[in-house]
Structure formats: C-alpha cells, structure tokens
C-alpha positions as CSV (number, residue, x, y, z in Angstrom):
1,X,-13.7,0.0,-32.3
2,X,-12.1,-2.7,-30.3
3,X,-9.7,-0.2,-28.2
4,X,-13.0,2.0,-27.6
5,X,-14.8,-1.4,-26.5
6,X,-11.8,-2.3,-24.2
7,X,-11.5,1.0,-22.7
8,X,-15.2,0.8,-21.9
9,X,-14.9,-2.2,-20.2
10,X,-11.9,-0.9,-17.9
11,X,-13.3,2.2,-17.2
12,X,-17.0,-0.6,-15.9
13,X,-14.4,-2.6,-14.1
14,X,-12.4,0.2,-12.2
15,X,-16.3,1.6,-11.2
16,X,-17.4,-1.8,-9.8
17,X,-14.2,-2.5,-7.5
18,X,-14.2,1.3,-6.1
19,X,-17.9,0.9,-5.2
20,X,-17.2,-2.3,-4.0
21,X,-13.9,-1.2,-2.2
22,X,-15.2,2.0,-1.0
23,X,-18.8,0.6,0.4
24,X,-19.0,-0.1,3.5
25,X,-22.1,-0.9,6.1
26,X,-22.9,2.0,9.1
27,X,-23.3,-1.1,11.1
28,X,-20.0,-2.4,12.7
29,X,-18.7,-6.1,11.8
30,X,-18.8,-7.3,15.5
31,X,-22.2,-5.6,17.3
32,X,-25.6,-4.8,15.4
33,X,-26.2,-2.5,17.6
34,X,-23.1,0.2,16.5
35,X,-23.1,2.2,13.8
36,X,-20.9,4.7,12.1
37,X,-21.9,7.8,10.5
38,X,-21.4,11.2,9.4
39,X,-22.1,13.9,11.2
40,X,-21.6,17.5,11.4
41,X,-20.5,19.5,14.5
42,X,-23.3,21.8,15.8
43,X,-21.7,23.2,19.3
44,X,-18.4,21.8,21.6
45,X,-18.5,22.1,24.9
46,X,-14.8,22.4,26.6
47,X,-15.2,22.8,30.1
48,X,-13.9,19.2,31.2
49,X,-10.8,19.8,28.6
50,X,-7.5,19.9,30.9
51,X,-4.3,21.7,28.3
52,X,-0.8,20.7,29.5
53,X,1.2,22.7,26.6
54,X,0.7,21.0,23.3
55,X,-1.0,17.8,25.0
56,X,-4.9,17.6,25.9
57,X,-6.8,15.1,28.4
58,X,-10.6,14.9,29.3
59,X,-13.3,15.2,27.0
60,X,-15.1,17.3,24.9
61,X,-19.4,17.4,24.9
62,X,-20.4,18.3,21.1
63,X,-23.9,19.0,19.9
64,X,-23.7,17.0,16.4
65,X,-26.4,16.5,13.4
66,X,-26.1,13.0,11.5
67,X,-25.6,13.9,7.8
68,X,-26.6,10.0,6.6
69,X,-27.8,6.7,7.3
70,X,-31.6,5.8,9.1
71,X,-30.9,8.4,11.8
72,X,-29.8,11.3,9.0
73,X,-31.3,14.4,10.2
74,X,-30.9,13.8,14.1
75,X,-29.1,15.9,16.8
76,X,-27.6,13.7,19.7
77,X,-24.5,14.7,22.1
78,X,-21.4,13.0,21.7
79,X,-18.7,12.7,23.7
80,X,-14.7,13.2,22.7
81,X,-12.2,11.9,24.8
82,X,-8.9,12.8,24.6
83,X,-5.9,11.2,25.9
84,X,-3.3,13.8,26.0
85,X,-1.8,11.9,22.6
86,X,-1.3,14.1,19.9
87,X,-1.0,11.1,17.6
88,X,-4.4,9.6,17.7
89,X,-6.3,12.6,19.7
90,X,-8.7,15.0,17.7
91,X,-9.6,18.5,18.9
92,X,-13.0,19.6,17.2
93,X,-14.7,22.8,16.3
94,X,-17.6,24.1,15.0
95,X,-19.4,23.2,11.4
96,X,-15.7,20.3,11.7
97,X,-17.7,16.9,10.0
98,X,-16.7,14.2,11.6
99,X,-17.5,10.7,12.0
100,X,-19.5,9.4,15.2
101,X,-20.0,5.9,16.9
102,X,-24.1,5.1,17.6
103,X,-24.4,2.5,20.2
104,X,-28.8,2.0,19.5
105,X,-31.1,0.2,21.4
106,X,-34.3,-0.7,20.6
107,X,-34.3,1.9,17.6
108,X,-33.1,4.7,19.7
109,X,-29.6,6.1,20.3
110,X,-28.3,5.4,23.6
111,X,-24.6,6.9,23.4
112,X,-22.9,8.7,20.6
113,X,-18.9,9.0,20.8
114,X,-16.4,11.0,18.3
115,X,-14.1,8.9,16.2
116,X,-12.2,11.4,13.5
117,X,-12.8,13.7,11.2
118,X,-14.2,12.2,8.0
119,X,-11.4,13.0,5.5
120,X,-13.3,10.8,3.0
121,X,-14.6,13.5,0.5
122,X,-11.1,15.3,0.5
123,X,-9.4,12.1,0.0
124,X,-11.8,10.9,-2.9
125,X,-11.0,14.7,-4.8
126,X,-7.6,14.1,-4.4
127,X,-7.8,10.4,-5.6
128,X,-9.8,12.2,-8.7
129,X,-6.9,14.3,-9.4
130,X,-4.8,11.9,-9.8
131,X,-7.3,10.1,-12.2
132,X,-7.6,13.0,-14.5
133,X,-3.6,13.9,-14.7
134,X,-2.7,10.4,-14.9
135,X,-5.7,10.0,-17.8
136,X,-5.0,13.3,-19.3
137,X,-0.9,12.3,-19.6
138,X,-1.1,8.6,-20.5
139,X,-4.9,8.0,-21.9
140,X,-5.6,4.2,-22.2
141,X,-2.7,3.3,-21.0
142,X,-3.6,5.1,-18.1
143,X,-7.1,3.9,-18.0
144,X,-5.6,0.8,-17.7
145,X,-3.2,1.9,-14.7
146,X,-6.2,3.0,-12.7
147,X,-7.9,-0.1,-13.4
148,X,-4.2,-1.7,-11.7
149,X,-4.1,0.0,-9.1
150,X,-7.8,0.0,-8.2
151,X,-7.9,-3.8,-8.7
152,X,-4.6,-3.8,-6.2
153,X,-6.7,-2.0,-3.8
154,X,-9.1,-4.4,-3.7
155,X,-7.0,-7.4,-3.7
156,X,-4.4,-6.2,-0.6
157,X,-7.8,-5.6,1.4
158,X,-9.7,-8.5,0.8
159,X,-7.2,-11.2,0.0
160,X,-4.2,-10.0,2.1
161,X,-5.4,-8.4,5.0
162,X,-8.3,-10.3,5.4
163,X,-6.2,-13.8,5.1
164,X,-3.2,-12.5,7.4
165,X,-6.0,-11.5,10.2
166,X,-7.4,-15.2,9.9
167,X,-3.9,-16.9,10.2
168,X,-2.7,-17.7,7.4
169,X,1.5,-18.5,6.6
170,X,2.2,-14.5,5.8
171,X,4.9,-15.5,3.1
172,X,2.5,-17.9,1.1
173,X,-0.1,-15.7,1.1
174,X,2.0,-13.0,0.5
175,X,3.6,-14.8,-2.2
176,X,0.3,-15.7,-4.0
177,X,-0.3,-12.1,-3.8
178,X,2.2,-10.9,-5.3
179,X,1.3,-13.4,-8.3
180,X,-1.5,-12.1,-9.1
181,X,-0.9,-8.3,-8.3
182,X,2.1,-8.8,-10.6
183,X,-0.4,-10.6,-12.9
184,X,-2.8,-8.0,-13.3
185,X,-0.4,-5.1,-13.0
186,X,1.7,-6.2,-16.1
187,X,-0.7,-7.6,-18.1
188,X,-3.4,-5.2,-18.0
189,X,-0.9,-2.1,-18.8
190,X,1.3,-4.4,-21.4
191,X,-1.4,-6.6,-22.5
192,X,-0.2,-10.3,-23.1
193,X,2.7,-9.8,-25.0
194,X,6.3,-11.2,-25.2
195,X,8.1,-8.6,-23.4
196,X,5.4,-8.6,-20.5
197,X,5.9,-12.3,-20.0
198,X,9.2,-11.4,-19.8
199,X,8.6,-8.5,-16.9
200,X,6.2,-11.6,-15.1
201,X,8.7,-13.9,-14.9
202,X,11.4,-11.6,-14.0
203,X,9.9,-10.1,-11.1
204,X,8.3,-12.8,-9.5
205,X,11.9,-14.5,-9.9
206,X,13.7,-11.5,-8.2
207,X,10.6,-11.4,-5.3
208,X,11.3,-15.0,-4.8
209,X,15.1,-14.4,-4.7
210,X,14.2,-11.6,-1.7
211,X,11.5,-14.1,0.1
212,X,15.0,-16.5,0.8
213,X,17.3,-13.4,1.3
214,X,15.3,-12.2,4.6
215,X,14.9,-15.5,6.1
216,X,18.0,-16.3,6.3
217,X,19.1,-12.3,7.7
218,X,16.0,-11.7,9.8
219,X,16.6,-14.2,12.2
220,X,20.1,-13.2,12.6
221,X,19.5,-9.8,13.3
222,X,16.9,-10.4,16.2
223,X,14.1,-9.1,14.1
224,X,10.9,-10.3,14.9
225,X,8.5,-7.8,14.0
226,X,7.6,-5.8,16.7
227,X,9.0,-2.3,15.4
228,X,5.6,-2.2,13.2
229,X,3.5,0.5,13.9
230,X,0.4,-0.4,16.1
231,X,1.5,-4.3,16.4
232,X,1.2,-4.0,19.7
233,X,-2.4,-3.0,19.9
234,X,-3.5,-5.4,17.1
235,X,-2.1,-8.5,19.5
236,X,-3.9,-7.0,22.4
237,X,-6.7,-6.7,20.1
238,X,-7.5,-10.5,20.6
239,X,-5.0,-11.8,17.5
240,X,-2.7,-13.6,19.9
241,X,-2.3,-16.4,17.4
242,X,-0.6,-14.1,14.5
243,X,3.0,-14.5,13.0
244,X,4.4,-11.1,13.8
245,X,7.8,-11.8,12.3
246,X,6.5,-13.4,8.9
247,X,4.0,-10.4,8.6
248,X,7.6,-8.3,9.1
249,X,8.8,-9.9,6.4
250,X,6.1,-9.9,4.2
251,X,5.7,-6.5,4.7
252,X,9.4,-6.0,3.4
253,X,8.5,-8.2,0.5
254,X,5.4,-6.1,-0.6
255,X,7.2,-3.1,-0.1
256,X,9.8,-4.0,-2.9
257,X,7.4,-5.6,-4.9
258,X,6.0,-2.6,-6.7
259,X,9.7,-1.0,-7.4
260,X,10.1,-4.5,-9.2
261,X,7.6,-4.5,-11.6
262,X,8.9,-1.0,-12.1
263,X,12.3,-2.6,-13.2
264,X,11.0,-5.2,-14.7
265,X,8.6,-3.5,-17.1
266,X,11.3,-0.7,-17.8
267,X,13.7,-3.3,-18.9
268,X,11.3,-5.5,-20.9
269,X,9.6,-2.6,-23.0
270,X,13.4,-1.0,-23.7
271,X,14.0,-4.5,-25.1
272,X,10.9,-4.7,-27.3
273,X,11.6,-1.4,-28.5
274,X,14.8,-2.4,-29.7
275,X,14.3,-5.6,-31.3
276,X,11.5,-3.7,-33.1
277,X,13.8,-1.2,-34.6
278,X,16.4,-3.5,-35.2
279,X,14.5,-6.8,-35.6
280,X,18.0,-8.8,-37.2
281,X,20.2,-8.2,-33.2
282,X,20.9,-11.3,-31.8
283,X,20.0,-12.6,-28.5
284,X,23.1,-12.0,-26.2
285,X,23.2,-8.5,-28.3
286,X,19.4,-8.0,-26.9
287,X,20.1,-9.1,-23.7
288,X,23.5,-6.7,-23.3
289,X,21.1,-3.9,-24.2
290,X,18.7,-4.9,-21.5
291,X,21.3,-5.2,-18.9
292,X,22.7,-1.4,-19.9
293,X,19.2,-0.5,-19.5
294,X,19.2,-2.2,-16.6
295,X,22.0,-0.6,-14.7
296,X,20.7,3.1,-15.6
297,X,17.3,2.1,-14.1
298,X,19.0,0.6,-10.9
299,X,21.3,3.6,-9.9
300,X,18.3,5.8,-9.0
301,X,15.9,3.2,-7.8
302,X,18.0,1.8,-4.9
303,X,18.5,5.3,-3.8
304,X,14.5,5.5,-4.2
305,X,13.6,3.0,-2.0
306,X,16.4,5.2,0.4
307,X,14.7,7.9,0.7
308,X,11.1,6.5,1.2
309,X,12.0,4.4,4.0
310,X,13.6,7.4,5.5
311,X,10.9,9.4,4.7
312,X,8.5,7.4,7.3
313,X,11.3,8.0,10.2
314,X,12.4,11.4,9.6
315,X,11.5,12.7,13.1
316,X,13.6,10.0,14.9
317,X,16.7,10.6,12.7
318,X,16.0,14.3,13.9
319,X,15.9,13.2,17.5
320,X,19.0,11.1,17.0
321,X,20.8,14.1,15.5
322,X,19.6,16.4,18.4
323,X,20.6,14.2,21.1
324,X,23.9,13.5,19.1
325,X,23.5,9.4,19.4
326,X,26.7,7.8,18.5
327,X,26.7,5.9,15.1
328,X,27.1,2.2,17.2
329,X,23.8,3.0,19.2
330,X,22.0,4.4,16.0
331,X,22.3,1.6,13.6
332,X,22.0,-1.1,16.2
333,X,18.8,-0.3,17.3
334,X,16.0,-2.6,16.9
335,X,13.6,-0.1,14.6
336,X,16.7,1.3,12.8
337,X,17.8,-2.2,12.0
338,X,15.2,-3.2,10.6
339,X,14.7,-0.2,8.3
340,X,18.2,-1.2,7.0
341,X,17.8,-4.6,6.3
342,X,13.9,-3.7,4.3
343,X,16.2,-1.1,2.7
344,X,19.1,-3.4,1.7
345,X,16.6,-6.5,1.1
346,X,14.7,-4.6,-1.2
347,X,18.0,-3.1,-3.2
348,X,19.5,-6.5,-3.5
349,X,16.0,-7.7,-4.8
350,X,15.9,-4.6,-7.4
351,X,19.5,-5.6,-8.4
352,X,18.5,-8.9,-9.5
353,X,15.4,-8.3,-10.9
354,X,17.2,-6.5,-13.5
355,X,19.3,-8.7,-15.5
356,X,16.9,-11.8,-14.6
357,X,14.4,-10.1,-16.4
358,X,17.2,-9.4,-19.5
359,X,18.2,-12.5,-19.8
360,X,14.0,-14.3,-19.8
361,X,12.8,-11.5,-21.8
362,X,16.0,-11.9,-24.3
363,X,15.5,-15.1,-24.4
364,X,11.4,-14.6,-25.6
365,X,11.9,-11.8,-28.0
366,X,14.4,-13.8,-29.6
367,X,13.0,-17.7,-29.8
368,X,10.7,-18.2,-32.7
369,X,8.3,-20.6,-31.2
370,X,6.6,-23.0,-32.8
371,X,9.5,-23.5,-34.9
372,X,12.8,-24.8,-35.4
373,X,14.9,-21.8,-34.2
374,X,18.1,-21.3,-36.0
C-alpha cells in the first residue's frame, strides 16, 4: 500500500512540474502587445523568394489560420523572411503548422511574422515514448527517473538559466545546482539510503574536484567562452554584463555532472549489493570491490563523454579532414581546444569520482552508527 501511495504521489509531482514547465503565456515577457501562437499554413506566396543553390533570401507571403489562443479561428498574412542561412531559415509549405508572432493593437492584429515550425506535439510523442519504455523496463524505479529528470527540467530552467541571465557568479550557482540536481536525482531513484549517501557525497566531491581543475587550465589555454554557440548574439542581445568565461566553465561542469552520478550510483549500489550478500567483508575488502567496479565503469565512460562531444562537431572534423589541416592547426584552435579541455576536465572528474565514492560509501556501509564500532 505505501509503494502504491508513493508511486501516486510521483506520478502527481512529475504532472504538476511538466504543466508547469511546459505552460507558457501567448503573450511575450517584454511587450503586451505580441503574442505567439499556432497556426496552420493556408497558401505561400514565393514570388519575392531569390534561390542561390542551397541558400534562400527575401521573403515568403503565407495565408495562415490561428489554431489557439483569443484570435483561434482567424486568417491573417504573415510574412517569412529568409536570410539565405540554412541554419536558422525555414522554408514553408502548405497545411506546414507553424508558429507566428502577433504584434495587436487595440484588439486587432496589425502584423503577423513566421517564427518556426511548431515541433511541440512531435516532440511531446517522442518524450511519451520514452516515458512508456523507460516505465515498461524499470516500473517504479522508473517512475521515479521521470520524476528526476522532469524535476531537472524544471530546475536548469528556472534556477539556472534564469539566475545566470540576471548575473549571478556562474560557478556558485552552478554549484548549488548541481546540489540539489544531485540531491533529487539520487535520492528519489535510491531513496535515503546508505549507499546513496555514499553516491551524494562522492559526486559532489568529484564535481568540486573538476570546479578547481578548469580554473586553474582555462585561463591558461586562452579560453574565455566565446566558442559557445549563439554567445555572440546573447551579448548583443542587451546582457553586456554576463561572465562568458565562468558560464564556459560551468557549462563544462554540468556537462560532466550527469556522467558522475552515473559513476557514482553504479559504484555505490555494486557496493550495497555486496555487503548484502556477504554482510561479514570488511571495510578495505568493500572498498577494493568498489574500486574494481570502479575501473570497469570508467574505461567506457571516458570514451562516452568522447564521443558525445564529438558528436556536436562532427561536421567541422569533416571539414578539417577535407581540407587536410595539419594536426598543430587542428588542436590549437580556439573551439577545438576547448572541446579538449571539457573532454579531458570531465574524464579526470569521472576518474575521481570513482574511488571517492568507494572509499565514503565503504566507509558508511561498514560503520555501525550509533554504536561503538569494533
């Protein structure tokens, strides 16, 4: 009855922070006046559309019907411009739903402009997917996983994001973060248990470890920040006063934060497990089988964390390749530097995490507290 009333409650929580994460106003922050909202393309006009092979510039005229909000129901004209940047232009057809700008006046729509297409509804089917497999495979435990990483969600948006934009220090809000990510990550999939104390204190020890690591190396290496994508337009967006190079490394930080917790946890259940089986081993018996453990998980991670940094530059290690860049030029450039330090930052964080979280979590399973221990 009581796992039935937990799992009850996690599935109430993980409902109230996705409505709370995912609603959002069809009036803008900054202006009254603008709204956002669905809409469905009636009929595109491409006369003033100029093509230059793959690139196009001008604008498109579409005949659109608003699918929701107070002017649901409507048919206005709205106007696509396109910039000849395949990275950020949209080129729209027919029955496409997209999303449109309404600046209104007086209750009446003066302009209407294209934005994207609204990939919401996919997004949210494929988000569903992932709820059933990971509910189907792991059942409360993975009830409690979506509750995690829903929760996480909501906390990077409006803690982190939301306290970088207003200025505060990146690495102590990142840090404070991470503490209570950590917090409700472990603790809500382990429960308050020894062994997740354990994972807790280990990874926020390794993260720590990492926050020192990349302030001593990232001002060496001439690394303040400015390879980020679109860090450019959010300083030119008015935020003149921001830390760019403690974002950097927060950014770093965050990324190797989840592949922690990973570590952590792996080495702190393995542990449990055996000192349930075997509840007589002794502590540096305990602690030697978390380090084995420890060093199985580690090979594979650090090559993890490889390949998904690579991942998000694949297409300019192509480019290197085709113009046959010399190895010097390659790995001294700014972006590619600092792609190597997140990489090598974050392996040297997973490296320690490890056996930190061996020797607390050894030291817990193993220390009768309360009493005298022999």
């Amino acid at each position: 009855m009581k796992k039935y009333a937990t799992t009850i409650f996690f599935v109430i929580a993980i409902a109230f922070i996705f409505i709370l994460f995912l609603y959002q106003p069809s009036k803008t922050e900054n202006n009254d006046n603008n709204y956002e909202v669905k809409a469905n393309v009636l009929t595109v006009n491409n006369d003033e559309v100029i093509q230059s092979g793959l690139s196009k510039i001008g604008f498109q005229k579409l005949q659109v019907k608003i699918l929701n909000g107070e002017f649901k129901g409507e048919e206005v004209e709205a106007v696509n411009t396109l910039l000849g940047k395949l990275d950020l232009d949209n080129f729209y057809d027919v029955d496409d739903k997209i999303i449109v700008a309404l600046l209104v006046n007086d209750n009446q729509i003066q302009q209407a402009k294209a934005i994207d297409l609204h990939r919401q509804d996919t997004l949210l089917i494929l988000f569903l997917l992932f709820v059933v497999l990971l509910i189907g495979y792991a059942r409360f435990v993975g009830v409690k996983a979506i509750f995690s990483f829903v929760a996480s969600l909501y906390i990077l948006w409006y803690v982190l994001i939301k306290g970088l934009l207003a200025g505060q220090d990146p690495l102590i809000l990142t840090t404070i973060t991470l503490l209570l990510l950590s917090a409700i990550i472990i603790f809500s999939v382990a429960g308050i248990t020894r062994n997740a104390v354990g994972a807790f204190l280990g990874t926020i020890t390794g993260l720590l470890i990492t926050i020192i690591l990349i302030l001593i190396f990232g001002s060496q290496l001439g690394l303040f920040g400015m390879t980020q994508p679109y860090v450019e337009t959010l300083i030119f967006s008015g935020h003149f006063d921001l830390n760019i190079q403690h974002i950097f490394y927060a950014a770093v930080i965050l990324g190797a934060s989840g592949a922690a917790m990973d570590i952590s946890m792996d080495v702190s259940a393995s542990m449990k497990e055996v000192k349930e089986k075997k509840p007589e081993i002794g502590r540096l018996e305990l602690i030697q089988s978390g380090f084995n453990v420890g060093r199985a998980v580690i090979g594979t991670m650090a090559t993890t964390l490889l390949l998904a940094y690579s991942g998000g530059y694949l297409t300019l290690v192509m480019l290197f390749m085709s113009k046959n860049s010399s190895f010097m030029r390659i790995v001294n450039l700014k972006i590619v530097a600092a792609e190597i330090m997140r990489t090598i930052i974050g392996s040297i964080g997973l490296v320690l995490v490890a056996p930190i979280t061996a020797v607390i979590t050894g030291w817990i399973l193993t220390t009768q507290f309360g009493k005298k221990n022999k």
